[in-house]
C-alpha positions as CSV (number, residue, x, y, z in Angstrom):
1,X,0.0,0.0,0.0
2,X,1.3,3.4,-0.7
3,X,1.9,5.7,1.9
4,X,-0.7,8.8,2.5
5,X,0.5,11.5,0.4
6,X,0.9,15.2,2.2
7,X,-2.0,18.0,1.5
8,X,-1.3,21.6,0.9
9,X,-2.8,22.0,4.0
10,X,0.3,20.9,5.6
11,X,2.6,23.1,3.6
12,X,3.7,26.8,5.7
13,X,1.5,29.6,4.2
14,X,4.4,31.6,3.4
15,X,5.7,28.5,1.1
16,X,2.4,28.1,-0.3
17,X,2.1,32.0,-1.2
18,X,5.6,31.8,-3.1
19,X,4.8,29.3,-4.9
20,X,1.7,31.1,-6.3
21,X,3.3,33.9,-7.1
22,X,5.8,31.8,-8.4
23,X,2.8,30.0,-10.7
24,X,3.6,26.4,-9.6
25,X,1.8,24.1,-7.5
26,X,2.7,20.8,-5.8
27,X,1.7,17.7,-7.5
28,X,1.3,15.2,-5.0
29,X,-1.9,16.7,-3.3
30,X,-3.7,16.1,-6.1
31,X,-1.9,13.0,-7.7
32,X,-4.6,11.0,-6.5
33,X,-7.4,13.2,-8.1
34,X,-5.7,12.7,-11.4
35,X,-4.4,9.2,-11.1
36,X,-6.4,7.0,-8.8
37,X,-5.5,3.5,-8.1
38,X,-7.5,0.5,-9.8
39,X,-9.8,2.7,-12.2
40,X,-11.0,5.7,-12.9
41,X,-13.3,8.0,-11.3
42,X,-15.8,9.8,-14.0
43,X,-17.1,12.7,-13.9
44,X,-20.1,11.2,-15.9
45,X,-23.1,10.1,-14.2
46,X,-25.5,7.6,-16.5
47,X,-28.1,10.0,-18.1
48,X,-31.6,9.0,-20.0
49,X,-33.4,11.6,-22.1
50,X,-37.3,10.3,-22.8
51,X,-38.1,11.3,-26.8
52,X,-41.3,12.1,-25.4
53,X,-40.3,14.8,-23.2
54,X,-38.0,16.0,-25.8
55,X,-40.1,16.0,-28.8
56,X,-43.0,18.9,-27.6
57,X,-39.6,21.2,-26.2
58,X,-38.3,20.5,-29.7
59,X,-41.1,21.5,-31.7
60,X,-42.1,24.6,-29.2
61,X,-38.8,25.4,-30.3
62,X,-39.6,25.6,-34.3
63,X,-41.8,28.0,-33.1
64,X,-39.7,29.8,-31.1
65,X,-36.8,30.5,-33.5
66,X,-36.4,30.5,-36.7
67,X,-33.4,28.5,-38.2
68,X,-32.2,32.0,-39.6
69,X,-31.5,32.8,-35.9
70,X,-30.3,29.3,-34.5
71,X,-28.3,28.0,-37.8
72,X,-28.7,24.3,-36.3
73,X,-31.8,24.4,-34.0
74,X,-30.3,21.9,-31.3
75,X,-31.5,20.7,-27.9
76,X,-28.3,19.9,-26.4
77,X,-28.2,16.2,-24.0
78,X,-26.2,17.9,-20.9
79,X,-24.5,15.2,-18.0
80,X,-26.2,14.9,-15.2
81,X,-22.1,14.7,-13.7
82,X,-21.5,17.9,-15.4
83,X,-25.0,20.2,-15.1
84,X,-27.4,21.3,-17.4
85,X,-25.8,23.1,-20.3
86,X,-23.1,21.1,-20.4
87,X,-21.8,20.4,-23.8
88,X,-20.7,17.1,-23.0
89,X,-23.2,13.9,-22.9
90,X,-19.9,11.7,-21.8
91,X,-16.4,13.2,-21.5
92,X,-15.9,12.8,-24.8
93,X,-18.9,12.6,-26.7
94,X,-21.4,15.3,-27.7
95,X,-25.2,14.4,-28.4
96,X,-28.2,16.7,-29.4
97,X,-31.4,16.9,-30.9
98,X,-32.1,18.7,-33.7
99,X,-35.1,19.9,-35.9
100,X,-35.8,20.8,-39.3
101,X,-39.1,22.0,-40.3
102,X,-41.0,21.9,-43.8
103,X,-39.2,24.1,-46.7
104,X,-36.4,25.1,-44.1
105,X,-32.4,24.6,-45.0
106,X,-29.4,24.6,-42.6
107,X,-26.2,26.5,-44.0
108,X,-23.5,24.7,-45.3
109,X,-20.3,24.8,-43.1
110,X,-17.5,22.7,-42.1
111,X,-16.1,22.3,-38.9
112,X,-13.3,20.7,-37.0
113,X,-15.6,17.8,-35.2
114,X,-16.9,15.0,-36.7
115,X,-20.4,13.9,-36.6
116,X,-22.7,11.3,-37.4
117,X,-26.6,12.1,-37.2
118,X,-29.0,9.1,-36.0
119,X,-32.3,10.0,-38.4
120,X,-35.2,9.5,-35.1
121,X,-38.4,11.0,-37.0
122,X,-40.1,11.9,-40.6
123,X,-39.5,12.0,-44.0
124,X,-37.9,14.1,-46.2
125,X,-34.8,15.5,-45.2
126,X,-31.3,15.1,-46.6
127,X,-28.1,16.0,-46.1
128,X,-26.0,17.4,-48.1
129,X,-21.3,16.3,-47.8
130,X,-19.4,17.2,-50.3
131,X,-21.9,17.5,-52.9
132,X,-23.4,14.2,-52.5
133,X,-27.0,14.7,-51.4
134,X,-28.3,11.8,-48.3
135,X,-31.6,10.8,-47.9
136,X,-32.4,10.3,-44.3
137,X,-34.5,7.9,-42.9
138,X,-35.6,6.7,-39.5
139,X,-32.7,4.9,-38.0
140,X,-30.4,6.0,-40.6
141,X,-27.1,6.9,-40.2
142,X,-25.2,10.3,-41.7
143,X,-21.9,10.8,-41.3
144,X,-20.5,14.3,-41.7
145,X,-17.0,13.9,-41.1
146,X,-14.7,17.1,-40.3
147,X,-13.2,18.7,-42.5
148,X,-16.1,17.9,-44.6
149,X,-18.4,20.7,-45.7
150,X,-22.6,19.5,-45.1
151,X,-25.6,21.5,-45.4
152,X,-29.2,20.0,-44.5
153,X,-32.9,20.7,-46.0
154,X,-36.1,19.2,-45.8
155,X,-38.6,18.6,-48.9
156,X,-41.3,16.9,-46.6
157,X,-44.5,18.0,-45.2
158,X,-43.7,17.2,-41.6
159,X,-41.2,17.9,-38.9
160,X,-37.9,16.2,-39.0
161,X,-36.0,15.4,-35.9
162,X,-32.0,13.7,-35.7
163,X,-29.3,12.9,-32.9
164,X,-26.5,14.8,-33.6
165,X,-23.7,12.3,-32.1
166,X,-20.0,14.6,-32.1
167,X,-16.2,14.3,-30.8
168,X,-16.7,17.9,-30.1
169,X,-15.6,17.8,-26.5
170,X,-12.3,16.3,-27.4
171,X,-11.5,19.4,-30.0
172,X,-12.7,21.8,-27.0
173,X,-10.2,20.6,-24.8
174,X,-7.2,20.5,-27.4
175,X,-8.6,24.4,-28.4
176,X,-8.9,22.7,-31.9
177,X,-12.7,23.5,-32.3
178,X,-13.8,25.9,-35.3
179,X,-16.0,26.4,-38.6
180,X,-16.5,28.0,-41.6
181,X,-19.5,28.7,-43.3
182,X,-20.4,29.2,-47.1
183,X,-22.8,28.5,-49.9
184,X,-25.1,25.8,-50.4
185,X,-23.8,23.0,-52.3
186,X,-24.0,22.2,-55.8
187,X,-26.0,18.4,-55.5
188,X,-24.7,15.8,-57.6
189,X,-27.3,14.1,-60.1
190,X,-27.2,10.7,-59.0
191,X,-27.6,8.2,-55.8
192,X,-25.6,8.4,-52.3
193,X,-22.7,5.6,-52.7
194,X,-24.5,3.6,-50.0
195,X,-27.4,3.1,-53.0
196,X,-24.3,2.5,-55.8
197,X,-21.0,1.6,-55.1
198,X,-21.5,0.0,-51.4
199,X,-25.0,-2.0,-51.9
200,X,-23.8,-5.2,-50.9
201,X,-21.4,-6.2,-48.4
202,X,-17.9,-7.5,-49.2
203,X,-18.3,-5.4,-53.1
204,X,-16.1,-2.3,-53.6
205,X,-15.6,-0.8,-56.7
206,X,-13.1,-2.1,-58.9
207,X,-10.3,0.1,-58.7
208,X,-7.1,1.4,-57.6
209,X,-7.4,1.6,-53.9
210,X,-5.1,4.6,-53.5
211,X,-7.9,6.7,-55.0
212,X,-10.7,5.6,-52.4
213,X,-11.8,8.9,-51.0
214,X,-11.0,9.1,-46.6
215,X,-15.1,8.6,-46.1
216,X,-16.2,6.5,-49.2
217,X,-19.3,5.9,-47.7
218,X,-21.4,8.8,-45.7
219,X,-25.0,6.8,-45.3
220,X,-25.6,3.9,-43.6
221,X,-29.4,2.8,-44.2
222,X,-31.1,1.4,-41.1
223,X,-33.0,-1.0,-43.5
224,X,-29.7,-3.4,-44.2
225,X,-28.5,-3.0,-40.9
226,X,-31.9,-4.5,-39.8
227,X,-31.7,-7.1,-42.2
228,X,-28.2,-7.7,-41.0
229,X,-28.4,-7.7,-37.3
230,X,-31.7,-10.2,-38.2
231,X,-30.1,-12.8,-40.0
232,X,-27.3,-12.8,-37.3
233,X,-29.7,-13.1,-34.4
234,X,-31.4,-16.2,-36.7
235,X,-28.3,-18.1,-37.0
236,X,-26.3,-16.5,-33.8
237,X,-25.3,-18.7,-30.6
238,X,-28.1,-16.9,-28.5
239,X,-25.9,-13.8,-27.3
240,X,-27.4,-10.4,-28.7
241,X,-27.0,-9.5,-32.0
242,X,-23.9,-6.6,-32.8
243,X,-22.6,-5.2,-36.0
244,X,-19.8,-2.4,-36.1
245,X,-20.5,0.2,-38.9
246,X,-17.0,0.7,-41.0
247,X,-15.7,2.0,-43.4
248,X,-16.1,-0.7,-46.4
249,X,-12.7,0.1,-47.8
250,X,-10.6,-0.6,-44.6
251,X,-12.6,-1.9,-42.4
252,X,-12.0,0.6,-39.9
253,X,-14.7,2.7,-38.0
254,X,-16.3,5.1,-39.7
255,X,-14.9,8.1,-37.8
256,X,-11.4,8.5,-36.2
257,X,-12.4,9.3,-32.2
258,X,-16.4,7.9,-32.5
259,X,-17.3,4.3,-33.0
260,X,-20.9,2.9,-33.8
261,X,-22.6,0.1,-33.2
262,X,-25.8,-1.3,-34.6
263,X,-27.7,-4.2,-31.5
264,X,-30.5,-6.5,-31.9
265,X,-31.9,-7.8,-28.4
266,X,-34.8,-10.2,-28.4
267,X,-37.9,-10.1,-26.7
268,X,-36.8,-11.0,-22.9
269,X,-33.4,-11.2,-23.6
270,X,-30.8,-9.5,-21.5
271,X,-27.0,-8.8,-21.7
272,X,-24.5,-8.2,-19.2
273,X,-21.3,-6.8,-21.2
274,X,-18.1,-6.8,-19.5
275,X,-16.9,-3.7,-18.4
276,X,-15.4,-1.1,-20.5
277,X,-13.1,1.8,-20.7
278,X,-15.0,3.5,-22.9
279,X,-17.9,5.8,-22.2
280,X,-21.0,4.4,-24.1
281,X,-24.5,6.4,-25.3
282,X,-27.1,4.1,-26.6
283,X,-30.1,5.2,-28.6
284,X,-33.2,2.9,-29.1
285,X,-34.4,2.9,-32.5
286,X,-37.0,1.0,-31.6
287,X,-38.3,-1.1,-28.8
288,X,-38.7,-1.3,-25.0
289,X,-36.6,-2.4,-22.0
290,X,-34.9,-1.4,-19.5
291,X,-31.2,-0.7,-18.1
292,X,-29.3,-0.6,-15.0
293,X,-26.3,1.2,-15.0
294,X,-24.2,1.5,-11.9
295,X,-27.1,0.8,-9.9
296,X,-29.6,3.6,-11.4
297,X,-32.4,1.9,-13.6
298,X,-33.4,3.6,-17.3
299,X,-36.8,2.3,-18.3
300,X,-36.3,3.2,-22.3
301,X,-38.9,3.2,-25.0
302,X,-39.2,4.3,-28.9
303,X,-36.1,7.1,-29.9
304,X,-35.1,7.2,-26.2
305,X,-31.3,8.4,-25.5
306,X,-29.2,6.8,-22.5
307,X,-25.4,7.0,-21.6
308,X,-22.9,5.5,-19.5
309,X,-20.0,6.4,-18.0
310,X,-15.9,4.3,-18.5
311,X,-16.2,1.1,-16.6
312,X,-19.8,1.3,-15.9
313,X,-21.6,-1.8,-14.6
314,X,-24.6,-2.1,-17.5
315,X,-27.3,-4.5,-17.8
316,X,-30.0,-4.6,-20.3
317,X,-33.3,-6.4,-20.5
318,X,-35.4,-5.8,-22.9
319,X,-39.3,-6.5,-22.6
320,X,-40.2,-6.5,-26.8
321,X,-37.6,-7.0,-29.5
322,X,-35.8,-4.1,-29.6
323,X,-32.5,-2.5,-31.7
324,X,-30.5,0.0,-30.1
325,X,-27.0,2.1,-31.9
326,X,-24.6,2.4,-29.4
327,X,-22.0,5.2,-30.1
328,X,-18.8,5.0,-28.0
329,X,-15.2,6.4,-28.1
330,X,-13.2,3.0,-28.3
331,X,-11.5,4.3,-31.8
332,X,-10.0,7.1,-29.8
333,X,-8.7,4.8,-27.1
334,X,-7.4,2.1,-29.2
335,X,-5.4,4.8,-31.4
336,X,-4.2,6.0,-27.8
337,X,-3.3,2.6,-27.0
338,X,-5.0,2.2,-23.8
339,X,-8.6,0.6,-24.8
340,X,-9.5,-2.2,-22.2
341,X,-12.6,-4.4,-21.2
342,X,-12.9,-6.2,-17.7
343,X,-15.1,-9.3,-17.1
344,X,-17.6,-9.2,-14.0
């Protein structure tokens, strides 16, 4: 056992008033603060945001303000850990809801962050990266990557809500986080390359790989993943149903710091996975259940938004078959070499 370190408490005043004028400050009062034994302790406390609480704040809000005045009319999903306002869902991951009304259009910009929007309600909206226009459909997945410039609009007839899923509270903290706005794009006349080039699993286009573009593939429909994360559950040895979306030239997540992944639970089936060192937000595309994470218990239902923290204890039973996307920062930690999962 390691001895108890000193406090500043103990330190003479006059010592502890040179050193702030000096602008240093001892380390080993608060070593433990930054480097506990064992594990972590997170900041993050499990959150759960109820789609049906959301949606009337959301709408109220289309009323409110125009898009002229809001650019992206957001909701922002705070941390209970950190307070409301909080531009952090997890430590590392930001999540929002957004609307887009009939006729309206969201500026084109392009911004440090990456982000991936989870389509939760309506029809007729698209988005807009790097000319290639994105239909977006319930349970749909968008990806607008940074350094890529997006816009959004809405041909439909009714409101359109998405969860904004972003690595924005990383590029705060390295003072990395900035946009620039311009034009709307010129759309390309022809499908998104999830409809052409990246139909079927295991085909790429027949070429020379050098010239595959960073992000060949920015839509990933909900309908194959369904089909998918069925015909695994059909054949599967009884544990729930999990697919990774990728990249389909390298197989590697879709986004550098933010990984996503697509679950299938049965009706009365539960999972207990091991824990891990990444912070976790799931959203339920569809379904019902419930979780219990670190001891708190989230009843979830339909487009319902829950998080959990680095090494959280999380169990899920769900009453009716149910699909959940689960985003999480493992890519990060397995670039910083220090990803890890515990059993129970």
């Amino acid at each position: 056992m390691s001895p108890q370190l000193g406090t500043l408490e103990e330190l003479p005043q006059d010592y502890r008033d040179a050193m702030t004028a000096a602008g240093v400050a001892p380390l080993w009062p608060m070593m433990r603060n930054v480097l506990p034994h064992g594990r972590p302790q997170p900041q993050t406390k499990p959150g759960h945001w109820s789609f049906d609480a959301l949606r009337p704040l959301l709408l109220r809000a289309g009323d409110l303000t125009p898009v002229e005045k809001a650019e992206r009319r957001v909701l922002v999903l705070s941390d209970p850990g950190r307070g409301n306002g909080a531009l952090q869902a997890t430590s590392s991951i930001y999540l929002g809801m957004q609307l887009l009304l009939p006729g309206e259009t969201a500026p084109a910009h392009v911004h440090t962050p990456s982000a991936v929007r989870v389509m939760v309600e309506g029809a007729g909206a698209y988005t807009v990266v790097d000319g290639e226009k994105l239909p977006m459909q319930p349970g749909d997945l968008v990806l607008t990557p940074g350094g890529e410039w997006h816009d959004h609009g809405h041909d439909g007839s009714e409101p359109v809500i998405w969860l904004d899923a972003l690595d924005l509270p990383l590029y705060v903290y390295l003072e990395g986080s900035y946009a620039n706005e311009g034009p709307l794009q010129a759309q390309r006349n022809r499908p998104d390359a999830a409809q052409v080039e990246y139909r079927a699993a295991g085909l790429v286009p027949s070429r020379a790989r050098s010239r595959a573009r960073r992000y060949p593939m920015m839509r990933y429909p909900w309908a194959h993943t369904e089909a998918a994360l069925r015909e695994m559950a059909r054949f599967g040895d009884h544990t729930v149903a999990e697919m990774d979306y990728i990249n389909p030239e390298t197989g590697e997540d879709i986004l550098p710091a933010l990984g996503f992944t697509a679950m299938m639970l049965q009706a009365g089936q539960d999972d207990s996975p091991p824990l891990r060192s990444c912070s976790q937000a799931f959203h339920v595309v569809s379904g019902r259940g419930h979780s219990v994470i670190d001891g708190k218990r989230v009843d979830w239902g339909p487009k319902d938004t829950f998080t959990a923290p680095v090494f959280a204890e999380i169990d899920h039973k769900a009453d009716e078959e149910s699909f959940l996307i689960r985003v999480h920062d493992r890519p990060l930690q397995e670039k910083l070499a220090y990803y890890e999962e515990r059993a129970r």
